[in-house]
TORKE-149967 format. One record per atom (N, C-alpha, C): x, z, y; residue in three letters. Coordinates in steps of 0.2 Angstrom, whole numbers, padded with zeros to 4 digits, always signed. Each point is the difference from the previous one (the first is absolute). Layout:
BEGIN
XZYALA/...
END
This chain:
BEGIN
+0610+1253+0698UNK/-0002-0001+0007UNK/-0001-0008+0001UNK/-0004-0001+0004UNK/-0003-0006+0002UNK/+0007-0005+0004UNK/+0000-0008-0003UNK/+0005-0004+0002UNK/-0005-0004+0006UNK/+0002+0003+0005UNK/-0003-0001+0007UNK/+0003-0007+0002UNK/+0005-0005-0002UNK/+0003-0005+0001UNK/-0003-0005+0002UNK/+0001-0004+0005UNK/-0006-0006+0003UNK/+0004-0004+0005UNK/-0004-0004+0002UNK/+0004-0005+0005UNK/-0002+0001+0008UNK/+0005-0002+0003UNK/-0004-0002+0007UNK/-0005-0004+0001UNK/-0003-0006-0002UNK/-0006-0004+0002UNK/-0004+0006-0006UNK/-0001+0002-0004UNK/-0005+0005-0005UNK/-0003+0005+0007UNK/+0005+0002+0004UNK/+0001+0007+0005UNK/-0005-0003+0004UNK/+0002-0005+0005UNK/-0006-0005+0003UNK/-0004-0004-0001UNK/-0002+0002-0006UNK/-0007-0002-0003UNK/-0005+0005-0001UNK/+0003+0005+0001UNK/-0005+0007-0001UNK/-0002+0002+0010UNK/+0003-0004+0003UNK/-0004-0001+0008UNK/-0003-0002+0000UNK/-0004+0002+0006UNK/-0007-0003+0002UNK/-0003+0000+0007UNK/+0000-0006+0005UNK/-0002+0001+0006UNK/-0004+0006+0000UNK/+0004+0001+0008UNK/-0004+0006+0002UNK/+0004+0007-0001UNK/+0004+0001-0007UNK/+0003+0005-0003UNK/+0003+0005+0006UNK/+0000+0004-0001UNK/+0005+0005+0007UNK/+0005+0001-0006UNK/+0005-0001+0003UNK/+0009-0001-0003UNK/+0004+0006+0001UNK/+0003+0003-0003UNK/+0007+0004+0004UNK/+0006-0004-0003UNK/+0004+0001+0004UNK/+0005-0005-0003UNK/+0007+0006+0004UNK/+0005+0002-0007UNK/+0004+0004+0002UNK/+0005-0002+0004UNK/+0006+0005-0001UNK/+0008-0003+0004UNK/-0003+0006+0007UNK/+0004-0003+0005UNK/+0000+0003+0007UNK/+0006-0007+0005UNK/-0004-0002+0003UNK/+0003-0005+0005UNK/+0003-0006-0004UNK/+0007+0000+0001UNK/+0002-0006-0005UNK/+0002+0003-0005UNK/-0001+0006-0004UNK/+0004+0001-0004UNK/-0004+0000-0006UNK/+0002-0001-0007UNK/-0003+0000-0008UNK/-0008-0002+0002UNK/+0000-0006+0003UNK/-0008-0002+0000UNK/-0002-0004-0006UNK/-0003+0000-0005UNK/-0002-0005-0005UNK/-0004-0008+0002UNK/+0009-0002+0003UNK/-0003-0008+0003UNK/+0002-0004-0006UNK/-0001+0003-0007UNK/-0002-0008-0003UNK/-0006+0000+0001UNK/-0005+0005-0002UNK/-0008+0002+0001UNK/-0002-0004+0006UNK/+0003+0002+0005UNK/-0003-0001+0007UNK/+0002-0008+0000UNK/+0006-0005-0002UNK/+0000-0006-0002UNK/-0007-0002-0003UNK/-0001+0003-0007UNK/-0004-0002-0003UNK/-0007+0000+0004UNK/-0002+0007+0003UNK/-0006-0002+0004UNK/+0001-0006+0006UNK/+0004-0001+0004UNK/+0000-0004+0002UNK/+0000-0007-0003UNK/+0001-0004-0006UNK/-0002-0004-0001UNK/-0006-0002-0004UNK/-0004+0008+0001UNK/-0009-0001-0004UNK/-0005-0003+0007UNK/-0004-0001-0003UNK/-0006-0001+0005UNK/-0004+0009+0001UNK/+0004+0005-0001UNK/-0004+0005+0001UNK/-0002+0001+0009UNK/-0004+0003+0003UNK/-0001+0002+0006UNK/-0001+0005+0001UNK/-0003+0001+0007UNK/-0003+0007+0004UNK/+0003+0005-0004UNK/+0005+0003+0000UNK/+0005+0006-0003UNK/-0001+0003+0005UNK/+0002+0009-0001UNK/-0001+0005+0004UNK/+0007+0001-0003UNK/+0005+0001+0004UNK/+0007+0002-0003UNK/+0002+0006+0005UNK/+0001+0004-0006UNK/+0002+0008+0001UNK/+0007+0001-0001UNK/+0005+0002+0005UNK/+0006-0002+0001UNK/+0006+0003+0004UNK/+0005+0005-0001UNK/+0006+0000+0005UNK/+0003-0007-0002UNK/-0003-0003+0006UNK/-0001-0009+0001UNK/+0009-0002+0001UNK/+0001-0007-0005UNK/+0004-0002+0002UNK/-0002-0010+0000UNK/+0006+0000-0003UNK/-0002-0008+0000UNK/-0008-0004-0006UNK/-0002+0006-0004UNK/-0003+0001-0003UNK/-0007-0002+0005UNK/+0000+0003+0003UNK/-0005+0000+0005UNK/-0001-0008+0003UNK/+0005+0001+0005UNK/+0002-0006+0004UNK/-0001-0008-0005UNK/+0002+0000-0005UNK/-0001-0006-0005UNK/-0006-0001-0001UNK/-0004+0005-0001UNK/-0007-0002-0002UNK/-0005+0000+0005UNK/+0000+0003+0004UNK/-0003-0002+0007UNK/+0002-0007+0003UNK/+0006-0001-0001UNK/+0001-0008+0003UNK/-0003-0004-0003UNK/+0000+0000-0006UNK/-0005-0004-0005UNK/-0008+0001+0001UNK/-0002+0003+0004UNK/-0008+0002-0003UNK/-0003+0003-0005UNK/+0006+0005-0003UNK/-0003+0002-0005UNK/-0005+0007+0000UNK/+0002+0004+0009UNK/-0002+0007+0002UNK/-0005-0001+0005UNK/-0006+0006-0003UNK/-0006+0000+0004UNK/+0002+0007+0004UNK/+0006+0003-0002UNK/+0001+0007+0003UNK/+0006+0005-0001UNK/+0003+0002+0005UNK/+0006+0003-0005UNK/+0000+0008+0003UNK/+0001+0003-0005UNK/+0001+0007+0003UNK/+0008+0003-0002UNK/+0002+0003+0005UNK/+0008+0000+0001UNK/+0001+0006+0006UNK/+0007+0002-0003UNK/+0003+0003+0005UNK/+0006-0001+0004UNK/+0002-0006-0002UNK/+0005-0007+0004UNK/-0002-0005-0006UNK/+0004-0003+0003UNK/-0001-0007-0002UNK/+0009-0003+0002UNK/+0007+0002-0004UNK/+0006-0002+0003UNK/+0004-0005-0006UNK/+0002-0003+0002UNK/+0007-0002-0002UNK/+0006+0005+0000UNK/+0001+0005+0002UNK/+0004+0005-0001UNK/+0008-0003+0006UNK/+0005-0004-0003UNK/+0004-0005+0005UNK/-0004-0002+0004UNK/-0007-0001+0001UNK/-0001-0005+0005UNK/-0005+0004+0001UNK/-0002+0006+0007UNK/-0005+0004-0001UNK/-0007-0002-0001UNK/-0002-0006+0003UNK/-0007-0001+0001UNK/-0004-0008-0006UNK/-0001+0001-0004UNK/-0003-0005-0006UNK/-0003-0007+0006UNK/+0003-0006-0002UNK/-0004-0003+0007UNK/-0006-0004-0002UNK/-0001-0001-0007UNK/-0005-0004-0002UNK/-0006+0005+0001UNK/+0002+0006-0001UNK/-0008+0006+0000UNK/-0001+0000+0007UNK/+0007+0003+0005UNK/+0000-0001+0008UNK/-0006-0006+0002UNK/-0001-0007-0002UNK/-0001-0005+0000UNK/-0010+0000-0002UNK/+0001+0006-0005UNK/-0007-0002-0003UNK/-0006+0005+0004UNK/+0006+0007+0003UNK/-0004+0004+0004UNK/-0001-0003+0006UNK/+0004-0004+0003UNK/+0001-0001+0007UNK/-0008-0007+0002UNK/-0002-0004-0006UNK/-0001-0005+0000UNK/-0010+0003-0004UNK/+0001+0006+0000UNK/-0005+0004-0004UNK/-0002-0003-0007UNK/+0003-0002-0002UNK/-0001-0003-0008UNK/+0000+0005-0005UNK/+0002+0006+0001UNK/-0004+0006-0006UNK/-0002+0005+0006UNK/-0003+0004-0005UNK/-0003+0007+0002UNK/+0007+0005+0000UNK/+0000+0005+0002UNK/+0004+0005-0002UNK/-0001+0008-0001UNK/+0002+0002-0003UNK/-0001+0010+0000UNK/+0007+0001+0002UNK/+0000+0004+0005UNK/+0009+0001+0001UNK/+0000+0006+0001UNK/+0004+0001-0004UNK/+0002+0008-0003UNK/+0007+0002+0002UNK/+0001+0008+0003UNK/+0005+0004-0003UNK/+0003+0001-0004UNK/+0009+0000-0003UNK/+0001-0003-0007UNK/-0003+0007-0003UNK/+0000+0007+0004UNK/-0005+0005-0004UNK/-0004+0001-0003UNK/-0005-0004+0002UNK/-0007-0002+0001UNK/-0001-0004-0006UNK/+0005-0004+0000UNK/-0001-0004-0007UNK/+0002+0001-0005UNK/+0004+0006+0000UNK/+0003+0002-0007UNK/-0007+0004-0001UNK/-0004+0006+0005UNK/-0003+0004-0001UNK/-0008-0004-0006UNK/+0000-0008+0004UNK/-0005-0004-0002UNK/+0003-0001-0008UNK/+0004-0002+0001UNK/+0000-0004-0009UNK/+0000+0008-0005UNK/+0003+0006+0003UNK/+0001+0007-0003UNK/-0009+0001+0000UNK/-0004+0000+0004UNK/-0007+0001-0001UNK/-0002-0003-0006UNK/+0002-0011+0000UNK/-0004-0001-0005UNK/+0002+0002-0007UNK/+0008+0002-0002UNK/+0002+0001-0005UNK/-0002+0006-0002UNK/-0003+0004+0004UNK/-0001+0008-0002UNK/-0009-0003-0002UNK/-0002-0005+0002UNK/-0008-0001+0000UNK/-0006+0003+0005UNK/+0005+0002+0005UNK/-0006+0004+0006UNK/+0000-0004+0005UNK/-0007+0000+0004UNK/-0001-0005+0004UNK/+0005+0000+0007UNK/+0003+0007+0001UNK/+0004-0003+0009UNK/+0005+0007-0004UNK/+0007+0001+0004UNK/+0001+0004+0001UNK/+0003+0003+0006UNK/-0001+0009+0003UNK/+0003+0001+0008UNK/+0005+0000+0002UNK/+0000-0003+0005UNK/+0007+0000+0005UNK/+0000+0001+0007UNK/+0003+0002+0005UNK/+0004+0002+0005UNK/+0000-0007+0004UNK/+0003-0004-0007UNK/+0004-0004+0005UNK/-0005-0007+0001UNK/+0000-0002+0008UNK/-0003-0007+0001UNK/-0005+0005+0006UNK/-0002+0006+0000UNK/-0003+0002+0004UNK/+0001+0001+0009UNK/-0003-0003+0004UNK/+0000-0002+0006UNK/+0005-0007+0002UNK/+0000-0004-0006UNK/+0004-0006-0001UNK/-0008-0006+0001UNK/+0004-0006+0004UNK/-0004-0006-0003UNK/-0003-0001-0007UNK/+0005+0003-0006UNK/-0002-0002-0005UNK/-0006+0001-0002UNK/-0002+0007+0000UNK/-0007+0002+0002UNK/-0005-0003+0004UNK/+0002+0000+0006UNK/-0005-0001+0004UNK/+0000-0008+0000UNK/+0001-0003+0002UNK/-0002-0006-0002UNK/+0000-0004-0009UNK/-0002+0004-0003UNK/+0000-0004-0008UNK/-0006+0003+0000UNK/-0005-0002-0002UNK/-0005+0001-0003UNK/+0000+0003-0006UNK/+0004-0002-0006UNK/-0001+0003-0007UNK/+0005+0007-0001UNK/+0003+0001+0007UNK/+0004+0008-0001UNK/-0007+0006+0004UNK/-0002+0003-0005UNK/-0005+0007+0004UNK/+0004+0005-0001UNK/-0002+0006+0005UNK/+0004+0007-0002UNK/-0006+0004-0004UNK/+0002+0006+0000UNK/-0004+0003-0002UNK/+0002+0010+0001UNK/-0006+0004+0001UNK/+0004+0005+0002UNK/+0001+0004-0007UNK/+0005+0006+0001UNK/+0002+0003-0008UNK/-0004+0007+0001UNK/-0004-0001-0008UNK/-0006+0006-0001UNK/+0005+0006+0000UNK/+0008+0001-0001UNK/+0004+0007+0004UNK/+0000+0001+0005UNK/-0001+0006+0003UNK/+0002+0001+0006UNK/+0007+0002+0001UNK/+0004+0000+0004UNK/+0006+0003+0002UNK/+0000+0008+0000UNK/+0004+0005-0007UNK/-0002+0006-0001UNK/+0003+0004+0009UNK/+0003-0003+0003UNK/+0002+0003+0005UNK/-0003-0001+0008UNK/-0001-0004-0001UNK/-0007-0004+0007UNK/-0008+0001-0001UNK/-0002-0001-0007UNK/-0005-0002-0001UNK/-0003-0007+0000UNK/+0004-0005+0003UNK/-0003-0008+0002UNK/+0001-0004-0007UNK/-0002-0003+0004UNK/-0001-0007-0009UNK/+0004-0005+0004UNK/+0002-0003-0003UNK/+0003-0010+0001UNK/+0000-0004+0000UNK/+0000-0004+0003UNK/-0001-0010-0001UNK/+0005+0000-0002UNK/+0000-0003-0006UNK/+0003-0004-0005UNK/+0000-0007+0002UNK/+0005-0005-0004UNK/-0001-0007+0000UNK/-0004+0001-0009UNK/-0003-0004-0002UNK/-0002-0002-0005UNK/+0000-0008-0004UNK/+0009+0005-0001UNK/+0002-0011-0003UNK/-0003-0001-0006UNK/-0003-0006+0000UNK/-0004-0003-0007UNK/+0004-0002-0005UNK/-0002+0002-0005UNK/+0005-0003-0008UNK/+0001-0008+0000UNK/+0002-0002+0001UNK/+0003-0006-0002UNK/-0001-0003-0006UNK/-0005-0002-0004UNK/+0000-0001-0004UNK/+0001-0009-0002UNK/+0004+0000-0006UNK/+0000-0006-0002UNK/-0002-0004-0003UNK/-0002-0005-0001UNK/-0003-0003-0006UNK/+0008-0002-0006UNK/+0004-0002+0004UNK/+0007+0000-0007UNK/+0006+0001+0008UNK/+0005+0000-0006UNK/+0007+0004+0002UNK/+0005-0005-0001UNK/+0003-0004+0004UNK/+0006-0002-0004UNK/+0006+0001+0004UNK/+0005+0003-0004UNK/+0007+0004+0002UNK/+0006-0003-0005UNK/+0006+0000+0003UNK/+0004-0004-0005UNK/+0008+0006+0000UNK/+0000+0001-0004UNK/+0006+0006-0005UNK/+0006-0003-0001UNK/+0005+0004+0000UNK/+0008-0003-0003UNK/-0001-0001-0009UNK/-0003+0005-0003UNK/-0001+0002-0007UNK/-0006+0001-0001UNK/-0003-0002-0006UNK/-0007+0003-0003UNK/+0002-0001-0009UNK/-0004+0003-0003UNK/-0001+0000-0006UNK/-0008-0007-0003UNK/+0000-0001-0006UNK/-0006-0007-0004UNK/-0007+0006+0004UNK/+0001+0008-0002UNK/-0008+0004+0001UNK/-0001+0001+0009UNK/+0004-0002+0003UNK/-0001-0001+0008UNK/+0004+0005+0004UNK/+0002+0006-0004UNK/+0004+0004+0003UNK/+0005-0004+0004UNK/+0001+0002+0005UNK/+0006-0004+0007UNK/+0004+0006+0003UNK/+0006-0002+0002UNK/+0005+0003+0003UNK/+0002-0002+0006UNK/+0001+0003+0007UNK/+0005-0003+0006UNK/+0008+0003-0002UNK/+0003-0003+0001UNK/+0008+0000+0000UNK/+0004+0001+0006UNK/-0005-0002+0007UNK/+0004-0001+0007UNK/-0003+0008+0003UNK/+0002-0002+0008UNK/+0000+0008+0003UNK/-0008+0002+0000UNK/-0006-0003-0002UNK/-0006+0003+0004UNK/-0005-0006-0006UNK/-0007+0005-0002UNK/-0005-0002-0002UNK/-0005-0003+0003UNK/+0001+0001+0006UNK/-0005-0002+0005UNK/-0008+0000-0001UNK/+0000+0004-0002UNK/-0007+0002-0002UNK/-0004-0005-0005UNK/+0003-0003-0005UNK/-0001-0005-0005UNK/-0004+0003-0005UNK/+0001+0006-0001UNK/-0003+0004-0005UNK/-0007+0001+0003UNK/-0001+0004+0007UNK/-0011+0000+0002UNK/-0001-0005+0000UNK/+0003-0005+0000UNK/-0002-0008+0002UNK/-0004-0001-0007UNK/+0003+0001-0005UNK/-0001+0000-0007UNK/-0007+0004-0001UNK/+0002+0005+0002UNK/-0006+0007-0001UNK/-0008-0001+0005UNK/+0002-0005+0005UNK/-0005+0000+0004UNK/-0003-0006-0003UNK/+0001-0003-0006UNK/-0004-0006+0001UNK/-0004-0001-0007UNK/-0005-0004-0001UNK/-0005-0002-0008UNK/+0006-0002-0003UNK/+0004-0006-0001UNK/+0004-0002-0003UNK/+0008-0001+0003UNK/+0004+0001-0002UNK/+0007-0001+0002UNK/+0005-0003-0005UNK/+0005-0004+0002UNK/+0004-0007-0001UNK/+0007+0001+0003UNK/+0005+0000-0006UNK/+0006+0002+0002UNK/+0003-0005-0002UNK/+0007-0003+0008UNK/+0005-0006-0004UNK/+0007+0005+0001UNK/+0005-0002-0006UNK/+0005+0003+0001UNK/+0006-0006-0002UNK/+0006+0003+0004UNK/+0005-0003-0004UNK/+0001+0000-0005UNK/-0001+0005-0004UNK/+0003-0001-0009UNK/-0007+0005-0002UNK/+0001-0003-0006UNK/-0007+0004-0006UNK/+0006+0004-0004UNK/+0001+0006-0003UNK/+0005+0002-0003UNK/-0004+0004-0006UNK/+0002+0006-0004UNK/+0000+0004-0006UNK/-0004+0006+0006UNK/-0003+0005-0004UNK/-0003+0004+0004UNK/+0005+0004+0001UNK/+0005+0001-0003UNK/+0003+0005+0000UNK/+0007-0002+0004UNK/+0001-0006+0001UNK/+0005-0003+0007UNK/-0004+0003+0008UNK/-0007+0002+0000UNK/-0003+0003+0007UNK/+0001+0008+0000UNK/+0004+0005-0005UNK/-0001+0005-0003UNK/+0008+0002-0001UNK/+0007-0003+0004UNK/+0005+0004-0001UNK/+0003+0005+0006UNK/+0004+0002-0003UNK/+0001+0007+0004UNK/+0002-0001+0006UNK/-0004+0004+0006UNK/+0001+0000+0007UNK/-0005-0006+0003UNK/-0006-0002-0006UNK/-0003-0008+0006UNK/-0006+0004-0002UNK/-0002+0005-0002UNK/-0007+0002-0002UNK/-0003-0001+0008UNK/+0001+0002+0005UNK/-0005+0000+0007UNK/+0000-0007+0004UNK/+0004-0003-0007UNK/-0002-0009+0003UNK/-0006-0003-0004UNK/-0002+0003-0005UNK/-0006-0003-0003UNK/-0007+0003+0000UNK/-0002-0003+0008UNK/-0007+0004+0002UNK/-0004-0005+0000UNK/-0001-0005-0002UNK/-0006-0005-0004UNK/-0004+0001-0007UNK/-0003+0003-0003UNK/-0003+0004-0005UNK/-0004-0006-0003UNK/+0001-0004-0007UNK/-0003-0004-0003UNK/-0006+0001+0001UNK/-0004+0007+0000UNK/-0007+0002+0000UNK/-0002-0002+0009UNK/+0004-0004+0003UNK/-0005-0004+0007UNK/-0001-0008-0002UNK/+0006-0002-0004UNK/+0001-0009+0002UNK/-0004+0000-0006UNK/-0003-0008+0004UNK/-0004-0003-0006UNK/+0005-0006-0003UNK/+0008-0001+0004UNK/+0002-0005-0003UNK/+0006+0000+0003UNK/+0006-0005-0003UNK/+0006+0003+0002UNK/+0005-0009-0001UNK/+0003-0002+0004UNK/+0003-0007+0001UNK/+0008+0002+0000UNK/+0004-0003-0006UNK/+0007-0001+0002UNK/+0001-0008+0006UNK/+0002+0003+0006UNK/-0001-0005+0005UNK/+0008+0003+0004UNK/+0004-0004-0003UNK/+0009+0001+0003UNK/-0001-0003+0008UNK/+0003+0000+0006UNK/-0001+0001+0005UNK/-0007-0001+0002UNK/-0005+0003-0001UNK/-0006+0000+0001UNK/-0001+0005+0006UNK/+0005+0003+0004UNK/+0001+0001+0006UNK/+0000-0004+0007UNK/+0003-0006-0002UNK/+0003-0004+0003UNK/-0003-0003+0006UNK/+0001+0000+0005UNK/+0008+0000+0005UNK/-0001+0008+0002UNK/-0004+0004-0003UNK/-0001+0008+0004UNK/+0006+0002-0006UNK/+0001+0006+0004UNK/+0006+0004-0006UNK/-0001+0003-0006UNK/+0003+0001-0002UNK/-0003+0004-0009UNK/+0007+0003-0002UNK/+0004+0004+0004UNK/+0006+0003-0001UNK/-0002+0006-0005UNK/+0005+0001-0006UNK/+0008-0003-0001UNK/-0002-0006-0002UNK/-0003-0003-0001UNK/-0001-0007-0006UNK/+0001-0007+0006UNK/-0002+0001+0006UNK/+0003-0004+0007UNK/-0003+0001+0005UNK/+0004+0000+0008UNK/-0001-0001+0006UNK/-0004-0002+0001UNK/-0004-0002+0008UNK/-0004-0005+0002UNK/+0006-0006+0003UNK/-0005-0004-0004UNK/+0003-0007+0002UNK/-0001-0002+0009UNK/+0004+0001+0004UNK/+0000+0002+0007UNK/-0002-0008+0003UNK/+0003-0006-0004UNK/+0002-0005+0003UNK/-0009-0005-0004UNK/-0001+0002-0004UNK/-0008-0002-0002UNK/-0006+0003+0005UNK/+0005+0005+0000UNK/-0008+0006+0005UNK/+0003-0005+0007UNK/+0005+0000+0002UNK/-0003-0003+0007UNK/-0001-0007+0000UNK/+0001-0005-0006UNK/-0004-0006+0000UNK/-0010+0000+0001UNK/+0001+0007-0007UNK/-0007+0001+0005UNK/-0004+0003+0003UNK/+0005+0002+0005UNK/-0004+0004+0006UNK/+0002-0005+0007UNK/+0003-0006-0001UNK/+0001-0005+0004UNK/-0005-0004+0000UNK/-0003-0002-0007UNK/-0007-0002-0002UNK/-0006+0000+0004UNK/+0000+0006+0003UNK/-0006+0001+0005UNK/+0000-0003+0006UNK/+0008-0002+0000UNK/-0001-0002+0008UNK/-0005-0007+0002UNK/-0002-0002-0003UNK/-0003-0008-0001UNK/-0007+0001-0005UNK/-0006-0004-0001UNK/-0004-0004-0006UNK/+0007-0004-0003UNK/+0004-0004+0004UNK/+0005-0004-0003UNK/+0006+0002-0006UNK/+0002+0007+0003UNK/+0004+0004-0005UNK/-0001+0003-0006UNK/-0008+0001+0003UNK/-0004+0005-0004UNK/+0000-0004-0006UNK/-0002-0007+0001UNK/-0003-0006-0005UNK/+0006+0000-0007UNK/+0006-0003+0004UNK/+0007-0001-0003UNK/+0000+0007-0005UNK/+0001+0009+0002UNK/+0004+0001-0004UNK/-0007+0003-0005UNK/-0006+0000+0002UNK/-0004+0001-0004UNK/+0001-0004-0008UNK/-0001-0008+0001UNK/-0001-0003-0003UNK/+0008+0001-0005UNK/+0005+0001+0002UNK/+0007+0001-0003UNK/+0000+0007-0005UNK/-0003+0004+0005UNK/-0001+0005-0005UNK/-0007+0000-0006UNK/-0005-0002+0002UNK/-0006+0001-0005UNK/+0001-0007-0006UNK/+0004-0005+0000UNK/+0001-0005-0003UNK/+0002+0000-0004UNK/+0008+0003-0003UNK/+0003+0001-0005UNK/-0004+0005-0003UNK/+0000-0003-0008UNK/-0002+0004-0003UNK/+0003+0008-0004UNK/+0002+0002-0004UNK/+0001+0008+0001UNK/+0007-0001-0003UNK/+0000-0003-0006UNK/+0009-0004-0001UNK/+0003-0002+0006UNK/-0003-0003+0002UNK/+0003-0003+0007UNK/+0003+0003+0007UNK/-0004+0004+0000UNK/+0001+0005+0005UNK/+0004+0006-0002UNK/+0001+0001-0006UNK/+0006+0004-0004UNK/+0005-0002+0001UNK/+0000-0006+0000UNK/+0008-0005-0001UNK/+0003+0002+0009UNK/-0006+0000+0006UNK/+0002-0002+0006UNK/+0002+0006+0003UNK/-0004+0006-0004UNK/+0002+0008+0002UNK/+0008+0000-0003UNK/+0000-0002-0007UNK/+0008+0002-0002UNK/+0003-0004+0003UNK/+0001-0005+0002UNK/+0006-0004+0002UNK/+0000-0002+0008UNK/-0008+0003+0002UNK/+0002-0002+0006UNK/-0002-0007+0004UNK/
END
């Protein structure tokens, strides 16, 4: 098997303005914020980010690095509302596609099967339809065997990505990954829906450490999606990555206070994007 092993700046060199991104986790939880550090201090731009949005979102938009985000929230999870993204809608500084989180699984589920939309129920006689331009319905070539009538359908579009990037408790060198905590959060379509995919974990181990008894339905990341695979220890960070750590509750409100101001914004940006990756290692462990 192929030694998939690379680095984070390797990972964000294979970006490129423009790229429409998925980026895993759900709210603040197991989001791959060394990656999202690293894009933050590229000169990449105009990003399309594909997202159950957390601070992942909010970071990059504050910086100008998004031309668009498509999402089904955008939270902090402790703190309901992301303010930096609140901030980028309010101010109209991205586009957005705002989605049912139904809708969005069905989306990344289309692109990963490789079909253009798939039907749903749901979103119909909703805003979401009626004001978005890129949501059509469509009627069903069944008819109902007991009415005879056909359907409008919603017809949610595949989600398709250009790369994936999702961050794991455990993976194997050939990209094989594992979650450890309560929920995949759909890290796996994210994988399946996209050209290329990029996985950071806290530990790289034996293949056969993803393979002991009773953890078999924790290892739904399939070497045959990722193109590459990063040992990156709290590469979660400040989002949670349980059992391995909580979310840092006291870093998440420094930066969700951030927003209140250009002024605070300034301060912890530069605090945070400064230190380099030893450095900010030292400040996650000890605080």
């Amino acid at each position: 098997m192929a030694d998939k092993r690379t680095t984070i700046e390797e990972v964000v060199g294979e970006l490129r303005d423009g790229m429409t991104i998925g980026i895993g986790g759900w709210g603040s939880r197991r989001k791959p914020m060394a990656l999202v550090r690293a894009i933050a201090r590229s000169p990449l731009r105009d990003l399309t980010l594909v997202s159950y949005g957390g601070p992942d979102v909010g970071i990059l938009c504050a910086l100008g690095k998004v031309r668009k985000v498509v999402f089904a929230f955008v939270s902090l999870d402790s703190i309901p509302l992301e303010p930096h993204f609140r901030n980028a809608m309010q101010t109209g500084a991205v586009e957005t596609l705002q989605l049912d989180e139904g809708m969005f699984l069905l989306g990344l589920q289309a692109a990963a099967w490789r079909v253009p939309f798939l039907p749903t129920r749901v979103g119909l006689g909703s805003d979401v339809v009626a004001r978005q331009d890129e949501i059509h319905t469509v009627i069903s070539p069944y008819a109902d065997p007991d009415t005879g009538e056909t359907d409008e359908l919603v017809a949610m579009p595949a989600l398709r990505l250009d790369v994936a990037l999702v961050h794991q408790n455990r993976a194997d060198a050939s990209g094989n990954a594992q979650f450890l905590g309560p929920d995949l959060y759909f890290d796996d379509l994210m994988c399946q829906a996209a050209k290329r995919s990029f996985v950071t974990c806290e530990r790289i181990v034996d293949t056969g450490d993803l393979l002991k008894e009773g953890t078999h339905h924790t290892l739904r990341i399939s070497r045959l999606w990722t193109d590459g695979v990063v040992e990156t220890p709290n590469g979660a960070h400040f989002t949670s990555c349980v059992p391995d750590y909580e979310r840092d509750e006291a870093f998440q409100r420094s930066y969700a206070a951030s927003a209140k101001s250009p002024e605070a914004w300034a301060e912890w940006r530069t605090a945070w994007l400064d230190l380099d990756e030893d450095g900010y290692q030292q400040k996650v462990t000890t605080g």
